[in-house]
GUKE-443139 format. One record per atom (N, C-alpha, C): x, y, z; residue in three letters; atom name. Coordinates in Angstrom, 1 decimal, always signed. Example, Ala and Ser with C-alpha at 12.3 -4.5 7.8 and 13.67 -1.06 7.14 Angstrom:
2
       u       v       w  code  site
   +13.2    -5.7    +7.8   ALA     N
   +12.3    -4.5    +7.8   ALA    CA
   +13.2    -3.3    +7.8   ALA     C
   +12.8    -2.2    +7.1   SER     N
   +13.7    -1.1    +7.1   SER    CA
   +12.9    +0.0    +7.9   SER     C
END
This chain:
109
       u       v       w  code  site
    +0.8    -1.2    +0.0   UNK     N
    +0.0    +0.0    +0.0   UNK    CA
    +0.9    +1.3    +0.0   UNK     C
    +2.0    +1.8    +1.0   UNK     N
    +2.6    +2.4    +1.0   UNK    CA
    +3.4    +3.0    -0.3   UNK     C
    +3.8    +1.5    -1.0   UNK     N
    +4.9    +1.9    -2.2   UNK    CA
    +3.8    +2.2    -3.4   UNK     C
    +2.6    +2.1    -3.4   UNK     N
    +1.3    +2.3    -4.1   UNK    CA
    +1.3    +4.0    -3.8   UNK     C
    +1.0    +4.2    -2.9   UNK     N
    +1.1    +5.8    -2.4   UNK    CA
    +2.1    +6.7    -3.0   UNK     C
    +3.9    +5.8    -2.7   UNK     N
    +4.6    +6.7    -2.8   UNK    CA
    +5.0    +7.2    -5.1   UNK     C
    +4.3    +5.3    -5.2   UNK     N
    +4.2    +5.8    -6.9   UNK    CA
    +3.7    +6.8    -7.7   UNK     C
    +2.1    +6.6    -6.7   UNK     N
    +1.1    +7.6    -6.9   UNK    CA
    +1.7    +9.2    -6.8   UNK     C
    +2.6    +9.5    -5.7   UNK     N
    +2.7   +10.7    -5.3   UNK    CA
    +3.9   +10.9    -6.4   UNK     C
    +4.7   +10.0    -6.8   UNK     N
    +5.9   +10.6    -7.9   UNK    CA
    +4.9   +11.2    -9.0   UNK     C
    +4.1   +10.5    -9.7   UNK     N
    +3.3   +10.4   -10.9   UNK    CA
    +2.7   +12.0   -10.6   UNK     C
    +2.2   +12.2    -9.8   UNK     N
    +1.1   +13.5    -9.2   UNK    CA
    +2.2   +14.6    -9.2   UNK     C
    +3.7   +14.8    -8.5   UNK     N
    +4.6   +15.4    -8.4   UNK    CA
    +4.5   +15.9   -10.0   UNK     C
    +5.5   +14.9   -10.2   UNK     N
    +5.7   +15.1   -11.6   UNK    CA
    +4.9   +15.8   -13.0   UNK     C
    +3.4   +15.6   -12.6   UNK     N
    +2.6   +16.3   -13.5   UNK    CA
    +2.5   +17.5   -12.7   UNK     C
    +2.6   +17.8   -11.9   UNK     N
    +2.3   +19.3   -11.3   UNK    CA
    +3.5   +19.9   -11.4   UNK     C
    +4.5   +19.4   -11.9   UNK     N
    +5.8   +20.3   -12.2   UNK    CA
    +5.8   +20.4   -13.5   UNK     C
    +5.5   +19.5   -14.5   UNK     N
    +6.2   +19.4   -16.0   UNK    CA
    +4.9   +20.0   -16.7   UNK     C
    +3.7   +19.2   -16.6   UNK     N
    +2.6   +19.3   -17.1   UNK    CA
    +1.2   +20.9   -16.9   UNK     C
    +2.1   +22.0   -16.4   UNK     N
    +1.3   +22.6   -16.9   UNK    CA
    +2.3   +24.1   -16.8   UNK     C
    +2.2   +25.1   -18.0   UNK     N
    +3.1   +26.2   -17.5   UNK    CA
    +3.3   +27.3   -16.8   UNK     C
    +5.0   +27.6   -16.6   UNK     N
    +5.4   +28.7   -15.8   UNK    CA
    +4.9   +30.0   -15.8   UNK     C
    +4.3   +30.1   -16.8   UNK     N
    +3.7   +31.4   -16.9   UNK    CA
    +2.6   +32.0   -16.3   UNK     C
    +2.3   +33.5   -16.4   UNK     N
    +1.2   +33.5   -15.7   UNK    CA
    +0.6   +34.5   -16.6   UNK     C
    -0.2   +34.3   -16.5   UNK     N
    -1.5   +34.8   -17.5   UNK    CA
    -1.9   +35.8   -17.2   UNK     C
    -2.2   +36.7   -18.4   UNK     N
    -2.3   +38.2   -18.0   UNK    CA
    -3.4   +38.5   -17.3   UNK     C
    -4.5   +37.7   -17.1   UNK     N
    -5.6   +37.4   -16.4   UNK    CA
    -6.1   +36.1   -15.6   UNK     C
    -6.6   +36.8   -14.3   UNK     N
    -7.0   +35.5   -13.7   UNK    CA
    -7.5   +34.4   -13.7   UNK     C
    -7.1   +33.1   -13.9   UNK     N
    -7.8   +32.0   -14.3   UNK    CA
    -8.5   +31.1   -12.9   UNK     C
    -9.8   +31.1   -13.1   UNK     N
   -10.3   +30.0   -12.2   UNK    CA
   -10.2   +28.2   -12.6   UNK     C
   -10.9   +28.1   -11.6   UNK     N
   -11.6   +26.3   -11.9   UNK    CA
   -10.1   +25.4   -12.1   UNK     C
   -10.5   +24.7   -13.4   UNK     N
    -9.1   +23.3   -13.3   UNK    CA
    -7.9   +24.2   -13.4   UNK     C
    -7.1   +23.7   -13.1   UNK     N
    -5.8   +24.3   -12.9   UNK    CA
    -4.8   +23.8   -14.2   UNK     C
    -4.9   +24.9   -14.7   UNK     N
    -4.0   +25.0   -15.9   UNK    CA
    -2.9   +25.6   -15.6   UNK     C
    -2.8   +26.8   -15.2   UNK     N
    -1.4   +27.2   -14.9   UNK    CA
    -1.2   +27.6   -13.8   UNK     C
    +0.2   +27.4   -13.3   UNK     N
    +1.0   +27.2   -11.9   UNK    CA
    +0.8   +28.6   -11.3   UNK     C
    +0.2   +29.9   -11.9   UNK     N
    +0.3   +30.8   -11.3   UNK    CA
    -1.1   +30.7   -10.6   UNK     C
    -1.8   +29.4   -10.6   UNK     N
    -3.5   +29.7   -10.1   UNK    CA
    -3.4   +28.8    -8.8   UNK     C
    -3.9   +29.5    -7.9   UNK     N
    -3.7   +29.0    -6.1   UNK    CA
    -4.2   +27.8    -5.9   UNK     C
    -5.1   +27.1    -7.2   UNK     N
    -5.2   +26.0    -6.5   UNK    CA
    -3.9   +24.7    -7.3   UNK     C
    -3.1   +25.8    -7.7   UNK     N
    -2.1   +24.8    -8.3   UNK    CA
    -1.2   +24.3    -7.2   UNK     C
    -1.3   +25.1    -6.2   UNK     N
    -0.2   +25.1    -4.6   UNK    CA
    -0.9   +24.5    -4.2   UNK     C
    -2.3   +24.7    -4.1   UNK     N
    -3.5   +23.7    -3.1   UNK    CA
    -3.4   +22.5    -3.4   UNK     C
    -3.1   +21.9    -4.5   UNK     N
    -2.7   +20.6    -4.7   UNK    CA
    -1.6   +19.9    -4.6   UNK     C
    -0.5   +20.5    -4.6   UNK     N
    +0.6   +20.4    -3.5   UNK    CA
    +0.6   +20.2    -2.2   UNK     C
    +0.3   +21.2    -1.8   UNK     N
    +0.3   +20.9    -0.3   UNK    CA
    -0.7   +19.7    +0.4   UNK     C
    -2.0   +19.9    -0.2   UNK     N
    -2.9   +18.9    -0.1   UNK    CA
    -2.8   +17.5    -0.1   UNK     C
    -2.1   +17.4    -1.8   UNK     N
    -1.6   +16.1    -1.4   UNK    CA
    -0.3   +15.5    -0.5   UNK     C
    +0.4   +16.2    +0.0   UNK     N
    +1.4   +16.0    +1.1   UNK    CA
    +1.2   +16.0    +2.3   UNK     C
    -0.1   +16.7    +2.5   UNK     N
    -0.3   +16.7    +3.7   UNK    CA
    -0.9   +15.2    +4.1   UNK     C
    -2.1   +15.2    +2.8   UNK     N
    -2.6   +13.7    +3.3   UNK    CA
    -1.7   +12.3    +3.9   UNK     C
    -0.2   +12.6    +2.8   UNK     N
    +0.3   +11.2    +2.8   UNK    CA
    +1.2   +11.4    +4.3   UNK     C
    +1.1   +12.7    +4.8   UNK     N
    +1.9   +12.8    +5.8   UNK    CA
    +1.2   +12.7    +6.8   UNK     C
    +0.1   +12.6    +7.0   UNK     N
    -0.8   +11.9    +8.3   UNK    CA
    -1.6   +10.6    +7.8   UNK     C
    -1.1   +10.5    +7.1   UNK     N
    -1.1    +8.4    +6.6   UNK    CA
    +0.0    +7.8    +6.9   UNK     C
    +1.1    +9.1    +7.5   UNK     N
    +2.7    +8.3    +7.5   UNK    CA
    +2.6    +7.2    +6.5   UNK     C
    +2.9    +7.8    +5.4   UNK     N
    +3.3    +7.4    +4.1   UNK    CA
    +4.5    +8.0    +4.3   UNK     C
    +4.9    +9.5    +4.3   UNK     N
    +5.5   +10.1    +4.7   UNK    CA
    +5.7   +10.2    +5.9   UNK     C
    +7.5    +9.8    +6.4   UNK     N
    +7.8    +9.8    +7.5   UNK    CA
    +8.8   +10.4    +7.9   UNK     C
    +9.9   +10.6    +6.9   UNK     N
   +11.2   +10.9    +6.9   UNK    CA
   +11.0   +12.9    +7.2   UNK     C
   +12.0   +13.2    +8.5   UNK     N
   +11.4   +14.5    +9.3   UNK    CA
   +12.4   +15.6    +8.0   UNK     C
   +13.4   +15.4    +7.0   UNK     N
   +13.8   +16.4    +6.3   UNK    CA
   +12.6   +16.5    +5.1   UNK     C
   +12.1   +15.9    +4.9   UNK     N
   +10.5   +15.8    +3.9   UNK    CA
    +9.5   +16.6    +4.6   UNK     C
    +9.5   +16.4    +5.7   UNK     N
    +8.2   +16.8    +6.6   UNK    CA
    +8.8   +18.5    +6.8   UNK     C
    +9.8   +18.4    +7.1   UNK     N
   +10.5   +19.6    +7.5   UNK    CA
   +10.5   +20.8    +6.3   UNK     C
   +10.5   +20.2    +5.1   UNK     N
   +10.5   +20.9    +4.1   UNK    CA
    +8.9   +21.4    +3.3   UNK     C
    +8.2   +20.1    +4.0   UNK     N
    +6.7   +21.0    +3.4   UNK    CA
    +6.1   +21.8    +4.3   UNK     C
    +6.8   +21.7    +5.7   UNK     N
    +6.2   +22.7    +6.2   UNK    CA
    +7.3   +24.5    +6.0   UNK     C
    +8.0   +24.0    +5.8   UNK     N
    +9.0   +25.1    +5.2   UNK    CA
    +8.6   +26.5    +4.0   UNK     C
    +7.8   +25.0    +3.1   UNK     N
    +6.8   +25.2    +1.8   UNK    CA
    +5.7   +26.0    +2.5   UNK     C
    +4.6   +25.5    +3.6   UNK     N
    +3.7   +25.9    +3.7   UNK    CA
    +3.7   +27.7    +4.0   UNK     C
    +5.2   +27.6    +5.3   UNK     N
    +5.3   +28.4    +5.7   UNK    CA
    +5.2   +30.3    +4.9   UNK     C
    +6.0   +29.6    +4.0   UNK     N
    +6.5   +30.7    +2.8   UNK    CA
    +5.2   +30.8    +2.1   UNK     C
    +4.1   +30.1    +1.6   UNK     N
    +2.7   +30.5    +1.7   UNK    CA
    +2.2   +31.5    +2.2   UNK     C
    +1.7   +30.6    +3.6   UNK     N
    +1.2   +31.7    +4.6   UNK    CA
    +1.8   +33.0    +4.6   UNK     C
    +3.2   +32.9    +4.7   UNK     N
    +3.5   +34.0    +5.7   UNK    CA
    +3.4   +35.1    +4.1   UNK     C
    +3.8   +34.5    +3.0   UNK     N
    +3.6   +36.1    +1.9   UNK    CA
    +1.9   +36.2    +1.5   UNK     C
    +1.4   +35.7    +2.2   UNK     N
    +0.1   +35.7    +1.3   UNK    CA
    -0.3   +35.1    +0.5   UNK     C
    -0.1   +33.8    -0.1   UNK     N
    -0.6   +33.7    -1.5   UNK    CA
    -2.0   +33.9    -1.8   UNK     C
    -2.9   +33.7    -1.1   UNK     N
    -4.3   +33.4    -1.2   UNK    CA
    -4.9   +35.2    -1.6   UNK     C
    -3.8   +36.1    -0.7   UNK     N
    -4.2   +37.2    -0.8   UNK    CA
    -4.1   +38.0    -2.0   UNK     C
    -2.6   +38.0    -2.6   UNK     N
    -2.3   +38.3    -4.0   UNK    CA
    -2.0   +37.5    -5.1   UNK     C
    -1.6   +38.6    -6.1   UNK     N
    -1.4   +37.5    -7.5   UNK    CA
    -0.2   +37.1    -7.3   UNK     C
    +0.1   +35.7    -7.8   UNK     N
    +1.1   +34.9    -8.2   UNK    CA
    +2.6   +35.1    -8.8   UNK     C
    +3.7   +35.4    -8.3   UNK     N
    +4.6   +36.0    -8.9   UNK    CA
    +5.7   +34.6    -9.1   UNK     C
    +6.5   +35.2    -9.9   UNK     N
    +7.8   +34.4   -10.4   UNK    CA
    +8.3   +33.7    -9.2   UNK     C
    +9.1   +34.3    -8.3   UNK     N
    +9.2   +33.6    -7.1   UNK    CA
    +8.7   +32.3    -6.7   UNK     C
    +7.0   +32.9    -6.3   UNK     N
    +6.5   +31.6    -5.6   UNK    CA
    +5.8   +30.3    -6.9   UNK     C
    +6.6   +30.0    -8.1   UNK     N
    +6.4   +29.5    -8.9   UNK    CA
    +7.7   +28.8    -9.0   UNK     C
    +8.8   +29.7    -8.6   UNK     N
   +10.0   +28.7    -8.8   UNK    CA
   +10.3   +27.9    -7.0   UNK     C
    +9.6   +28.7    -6.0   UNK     N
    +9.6   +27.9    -5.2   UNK    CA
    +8.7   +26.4    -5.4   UNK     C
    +7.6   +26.7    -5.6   UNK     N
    +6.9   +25.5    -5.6   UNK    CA
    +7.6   +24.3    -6.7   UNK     C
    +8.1   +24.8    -7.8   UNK     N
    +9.0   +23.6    -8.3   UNK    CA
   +10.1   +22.6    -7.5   UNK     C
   +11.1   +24.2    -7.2   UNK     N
   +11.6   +23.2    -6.0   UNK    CA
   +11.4   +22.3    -5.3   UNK     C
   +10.6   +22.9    -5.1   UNK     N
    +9.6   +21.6    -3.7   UNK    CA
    +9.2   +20.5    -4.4   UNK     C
    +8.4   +20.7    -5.8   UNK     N
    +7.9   +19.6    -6.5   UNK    CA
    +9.4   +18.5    -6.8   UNK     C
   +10.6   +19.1    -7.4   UNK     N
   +11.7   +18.5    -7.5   UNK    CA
   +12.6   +17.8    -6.4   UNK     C
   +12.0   +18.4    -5.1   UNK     N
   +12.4   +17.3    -3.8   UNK    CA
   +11.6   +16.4    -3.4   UNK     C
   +10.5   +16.7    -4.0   UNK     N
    +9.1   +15.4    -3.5   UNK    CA
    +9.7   +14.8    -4.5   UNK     C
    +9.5   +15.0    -5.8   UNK     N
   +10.1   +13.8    -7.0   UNK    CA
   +11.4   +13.3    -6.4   UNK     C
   +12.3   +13.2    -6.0   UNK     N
   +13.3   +12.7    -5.5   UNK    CA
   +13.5   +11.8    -4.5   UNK     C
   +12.9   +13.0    -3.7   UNK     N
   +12.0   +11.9    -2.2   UNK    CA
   +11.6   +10.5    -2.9   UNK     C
   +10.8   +10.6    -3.8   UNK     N
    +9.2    +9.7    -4.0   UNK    CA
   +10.4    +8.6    -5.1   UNK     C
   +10.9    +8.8    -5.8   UNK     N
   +12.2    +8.0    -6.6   UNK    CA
   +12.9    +7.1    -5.6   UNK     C
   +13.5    +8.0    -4.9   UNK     N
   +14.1    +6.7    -4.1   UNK    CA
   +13.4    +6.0    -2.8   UNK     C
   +12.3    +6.4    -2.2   UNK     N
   +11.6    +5.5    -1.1   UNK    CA
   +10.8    +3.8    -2.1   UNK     C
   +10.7    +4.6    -3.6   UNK     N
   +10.1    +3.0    -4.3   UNK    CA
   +11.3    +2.6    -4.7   UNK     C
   +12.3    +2.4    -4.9   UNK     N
   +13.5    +2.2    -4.9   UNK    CA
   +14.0    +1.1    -3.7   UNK     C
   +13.4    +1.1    -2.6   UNK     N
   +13.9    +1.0    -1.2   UNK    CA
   +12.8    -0.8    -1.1   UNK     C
END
């Protein structure tokens, strides 16, 4: 079950980094999440990490450490309050690129 989760979560990573673009659109987009600059592209991020981290799917504390690290930089600039900037677009890749890494080698294991 676990290595089912952590497949699932590479597969999910990975589309939410590669599969939709950096850009942001001169206007606000709602609904499905097409581009990374729309809040619920983060909401799915975090969302799914959080799940698998009170499934202790995730258990390892520099993973844990780092999405809350993630959330933090959220909260603390606002995202929910303003628009989407370059920054919090290359952070959230990062993050997507240490979950992919994470999630590579725990099915590995």
């Amino acid at each position: 079950m676990k290595q089912d989760e952590l497949k699932k979560l590479l597969e999910t990573a990975k589309s939410l980094r590669d599969d939709h673009p950096d850009e942001i659109p001169a206007e606000e987009v709602h609904g499905t999440v097409v581009y990374k600059a729309q809040v619920n592209w983060f909401n799915n991020i975090t969302t799914t990490m959080a799940v698998l981290i009170r499934r202790e799917v995730i258990q390892d504390t520099d993973m844990i450490d780092a999405y809350h690290s993630f959330c933090d930089y959220l909260r603390l600039t606002d995202l929910g309050g303003r628009p989407t900037n370059e920054e919090d677009i290359r952070r959230g890749n990062e993050f997507l690129s240490l979950v992919i890494k994470y999630a590579e080698r725990k099915t590995m294991e």
